[in-house]
N, C-alpha and C positions, 0 to 999 in steps of 0.2 A: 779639238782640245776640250770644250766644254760639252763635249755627251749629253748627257741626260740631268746636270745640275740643276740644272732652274726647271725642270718638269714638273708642276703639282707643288712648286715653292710659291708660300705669296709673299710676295715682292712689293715694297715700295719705295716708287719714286717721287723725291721733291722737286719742284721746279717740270712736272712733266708739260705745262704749256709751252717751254721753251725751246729750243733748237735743238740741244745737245738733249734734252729731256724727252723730246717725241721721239728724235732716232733711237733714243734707249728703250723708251715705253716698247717701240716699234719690233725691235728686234727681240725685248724679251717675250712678246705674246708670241714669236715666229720660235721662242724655245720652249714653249708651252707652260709659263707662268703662270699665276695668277697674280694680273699685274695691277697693284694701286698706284694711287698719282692723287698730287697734290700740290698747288699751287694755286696765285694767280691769273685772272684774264687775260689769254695772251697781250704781249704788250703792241703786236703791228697787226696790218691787213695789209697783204693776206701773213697765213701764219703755218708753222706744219703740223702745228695739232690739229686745226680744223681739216687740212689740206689732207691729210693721212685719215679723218675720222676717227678719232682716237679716242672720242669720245662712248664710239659706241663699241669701241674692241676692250676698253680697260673703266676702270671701276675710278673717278676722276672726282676732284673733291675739292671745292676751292675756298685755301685755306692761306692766309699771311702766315711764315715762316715766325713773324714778327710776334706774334703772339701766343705763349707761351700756354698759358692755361688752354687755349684750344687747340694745341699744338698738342699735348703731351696727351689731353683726354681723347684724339682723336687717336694718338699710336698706341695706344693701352686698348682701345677697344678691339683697332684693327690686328692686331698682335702679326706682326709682319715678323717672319724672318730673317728675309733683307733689306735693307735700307741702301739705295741710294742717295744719296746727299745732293740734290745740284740746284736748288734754288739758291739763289743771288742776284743781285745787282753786280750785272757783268761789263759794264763799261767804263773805261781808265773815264775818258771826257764826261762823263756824266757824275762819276765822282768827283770832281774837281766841280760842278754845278750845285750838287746836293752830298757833301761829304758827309752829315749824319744820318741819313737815309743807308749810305752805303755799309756804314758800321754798325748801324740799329740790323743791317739785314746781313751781310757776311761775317760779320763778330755775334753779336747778339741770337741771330739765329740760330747758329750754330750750337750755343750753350743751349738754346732753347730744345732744339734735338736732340741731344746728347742728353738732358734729364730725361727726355720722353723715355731713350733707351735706358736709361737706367732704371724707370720701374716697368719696364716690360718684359722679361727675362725671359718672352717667345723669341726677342731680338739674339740673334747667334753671329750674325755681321753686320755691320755697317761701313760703308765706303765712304767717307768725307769729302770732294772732290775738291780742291780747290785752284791752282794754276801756277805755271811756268813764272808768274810775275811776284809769286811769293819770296823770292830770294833778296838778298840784297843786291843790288846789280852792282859791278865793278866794271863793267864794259869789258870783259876778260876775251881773248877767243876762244877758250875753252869751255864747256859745257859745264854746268853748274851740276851738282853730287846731290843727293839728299841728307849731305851730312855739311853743307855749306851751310854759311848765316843765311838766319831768315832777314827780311828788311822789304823796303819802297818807298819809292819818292813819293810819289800820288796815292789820293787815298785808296783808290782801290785798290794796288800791290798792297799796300800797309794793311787793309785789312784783312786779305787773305792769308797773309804772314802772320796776323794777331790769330784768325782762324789757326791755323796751323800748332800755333801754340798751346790755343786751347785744346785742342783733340789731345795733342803730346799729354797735357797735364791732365784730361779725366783716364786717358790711358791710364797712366803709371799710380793715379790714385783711385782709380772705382774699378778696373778690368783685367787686374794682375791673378786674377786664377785663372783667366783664360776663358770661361764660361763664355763670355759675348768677346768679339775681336772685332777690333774698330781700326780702321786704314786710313789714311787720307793718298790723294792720287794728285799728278801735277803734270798737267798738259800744257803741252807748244799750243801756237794760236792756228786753232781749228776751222779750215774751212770744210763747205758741202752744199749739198740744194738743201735749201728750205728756211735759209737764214735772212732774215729780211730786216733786223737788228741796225739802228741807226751807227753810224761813224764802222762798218766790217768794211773792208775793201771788197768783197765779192757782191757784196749787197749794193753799194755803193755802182761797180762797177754795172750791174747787169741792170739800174734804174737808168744811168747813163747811154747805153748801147738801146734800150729802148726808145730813150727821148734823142737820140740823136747827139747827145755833147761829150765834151771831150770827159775822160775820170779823172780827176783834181787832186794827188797826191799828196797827204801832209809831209810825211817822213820818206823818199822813194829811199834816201841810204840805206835808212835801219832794218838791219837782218833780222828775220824772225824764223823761228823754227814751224813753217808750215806743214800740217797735216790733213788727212783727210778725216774725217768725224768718225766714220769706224774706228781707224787707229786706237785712240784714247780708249772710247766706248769696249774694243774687243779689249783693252788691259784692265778696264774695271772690270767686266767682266770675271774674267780669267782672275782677278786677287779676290775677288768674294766667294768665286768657286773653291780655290786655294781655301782660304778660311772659315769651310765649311766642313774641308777635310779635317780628318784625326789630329791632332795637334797641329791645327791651322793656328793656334795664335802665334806661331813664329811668322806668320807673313800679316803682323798686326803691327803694321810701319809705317813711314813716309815711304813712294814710290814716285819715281817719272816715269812718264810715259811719251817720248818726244819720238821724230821721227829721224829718219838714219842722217846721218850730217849733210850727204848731198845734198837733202830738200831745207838745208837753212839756206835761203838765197834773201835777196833783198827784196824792199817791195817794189822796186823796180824790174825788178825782172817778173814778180811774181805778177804785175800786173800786163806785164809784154807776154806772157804765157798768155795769160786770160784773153787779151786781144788777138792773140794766134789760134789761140782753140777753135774761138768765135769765128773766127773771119775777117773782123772788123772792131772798127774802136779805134781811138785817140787818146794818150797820155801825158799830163802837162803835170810839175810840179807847181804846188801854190806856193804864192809868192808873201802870205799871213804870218802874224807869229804863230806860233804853234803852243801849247801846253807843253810842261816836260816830259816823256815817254823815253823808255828805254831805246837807246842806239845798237845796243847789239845782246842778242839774247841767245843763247840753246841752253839744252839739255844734255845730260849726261845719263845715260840709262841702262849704263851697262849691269846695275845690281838687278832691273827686271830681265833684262836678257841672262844673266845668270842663275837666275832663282826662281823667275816665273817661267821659264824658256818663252819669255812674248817676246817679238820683233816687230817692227815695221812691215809692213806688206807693199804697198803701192809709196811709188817719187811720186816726187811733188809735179812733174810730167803728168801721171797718172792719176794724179788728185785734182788736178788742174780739169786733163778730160772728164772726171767722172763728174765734178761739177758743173759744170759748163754743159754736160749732157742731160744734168738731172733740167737748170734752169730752161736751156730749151725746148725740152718736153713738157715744162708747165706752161711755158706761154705757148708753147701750140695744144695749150688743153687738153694733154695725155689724162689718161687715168693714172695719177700720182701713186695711189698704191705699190699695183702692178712695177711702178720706175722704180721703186723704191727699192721694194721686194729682189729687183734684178741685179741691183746694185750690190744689195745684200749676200743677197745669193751668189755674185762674183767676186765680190771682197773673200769672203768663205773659203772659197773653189781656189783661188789667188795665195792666201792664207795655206790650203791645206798643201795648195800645189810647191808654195816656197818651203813649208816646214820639211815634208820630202825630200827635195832636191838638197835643203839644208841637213838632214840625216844619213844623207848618203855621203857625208862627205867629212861630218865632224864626228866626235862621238861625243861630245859634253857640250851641252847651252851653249851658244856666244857669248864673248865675253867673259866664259869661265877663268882664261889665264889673267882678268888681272883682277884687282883687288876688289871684293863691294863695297861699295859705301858704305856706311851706317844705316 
């Protein structure tokens, strides 16, 4: 579905030391970018920007989102095309430690970007990323719209929801000719190899199964919309390719990107998968109080499956294996690349095989019979 977009585009990503930012760096150089990044010091060891070498594939710059004069004078030089947006402070529990760091860096930053774009008018899209957690939760079972209230209990829902706002308002006040088209994108909670991020269940889990102890559950109830990192990755993708197109600013919106409903499952289950994949492992819930976090979360994404024709590719089955494959090929010291690349390469192959199969059978998007959101 994305050809030849990103060939000979230079591209920039924020946040590329981080999980979600190296598989993105990763697979834009496999589309033949020209890819920058910025961010920084990864924040663990090990980490997948160093693990991937990504240093020496992409033009890497390290820069605090946080600061706006070097922020704005470094996108004006680099006169990027695209912009990915995914620096942040991404931890519900770490904002509830340091809640004005969280907001100096997913509020504040955000504005800080969004001026950069506005005096660089090489900038033609920007993708705002922000998450699944920006809504207001009502514990609903049904999958939240992108035309739901924004909201959150904890600071870091709250400040991605503030995020969210601000992109809404330089939309409608700096980018109404259309010239630059600005999106924000809203993912379930994303697993994959190479995430090594304190309080992730996968991360969490694969330190445990190495030392021998059981994995320690905060929440095993609460259902989350699990996916695998391509997932998300392939719908930002595919919405900056969109608004690159001739009158792309009609896909210049909020979007989700979640995965098909069977893979909302619990984290009880989701961590009895991880211990099946493996072979081995023990699971106990903790017996502590806990922070407040959301009890039950999805997505509703039937407006990308209409308008972007993206889908899900791989269950949470298959997100489970491909994780669980990537981490055991690093601790038996594979060449990480190569794992990576393979991964890539069959998420694609996976992707082109379901779009196929799905053509043969419909003749309009999913999701076209019912309504899109806003």
């Amino acid at each position: 579905m994305l050809n030849d977009a990103y060939r000979g585009r230079r591209v920039l990503v924020t946040g590329d030391t981080g999980f979600k930012g190296s598989w993105l760096c990763h697979w834009l150089t496999r589309l033949g970018a020209d890819v920058h990044g910025l961010g920084l010091p990864p924040a663990t060891t090990p980490d997948l920007f160093s693990t991937l070498h990504l240093a020496d594939a992409i033009d890497h710059t390290a820069l605090d989102i946080r600061n706006g004069t070097e922020l704005i004078a470094h996108v004006r030089k680099l006169e990027p095309e695209i912009i990915f947006h995914l620096a942040a402070q991404p931890l519900v529990r770490e904002s509830y430690a340091d809640p004005k760091t969280t907001f100096d860096t997913n509020v504040g930053g955000v504005v800080n970007l969004l001026e950069a774009v506005r005096v660089t008018p090489a900038v033609q899209a920007c993708v705002v990323v922000t998450t699944d957690k920006c809504y207001e939760n009502r514990e609903w079972v049904w999958g939240y719209r992108e035309n739901d209230p924004l909201g959150g209990h904890d600071p870091y829902s709250a400040s991605k929801g503030a995020a969210e706002l601000v992109v809404a308002s330089y939309r409608r006040s700096f980018y109404q000719d259309g010239s630059q088209r600005l999106a924000t994108a809203r993912a379930g909670n994303v697993i994959g190899g190479g995430d090594w991020a304190a309080d992730r269940i996968v991360t969490d889990f694969v330190a445990n199964i190495m030392a021998d102890r059981p994995l320690t559950l905060r929440y095993p109830a609460a259902t989350r919309p699990w996916q695998h990192v391509c997932e998300p990755l392939a719908g930002y993708l595919l919405l900056a390719a969109r608004m690159l197109e001739p009158h792309g600013e009609r896909f210049a919106e909020a979007w989700n990107f979640g995965p098909h409903p069977t893979s909302v499952t619990t984290v009880r289950e989701l961590a009895e998968l991880l211990v099946h994949s493996w072979g081995r492992g023990t699971v106990v819930a903790s017996q502590e109080q806990q922070p407040h976090e959301a009890n039950l979360l999805q997505l509703d994404c039937s407006k990308a499956h209409t308008r972007l024709a993206w889908r899900p590719v791989w269950d949470v089955a298959a997100t489970v294996q491909q994780t669980v494959s990537w981490y055991r090929a690093f601790h038996r010291q594979a060449e990480m690349r190569a794992i990576t690349d393979r991964q890539l390469g069959q998420y694609q192959a996976d992707a082109e095989a379901a779009g196929l199969a799905w053509a043969a059978n419909h003749r309009e998007p999913p999701g076209a019979t019912h309504q899109p959101a806003a």
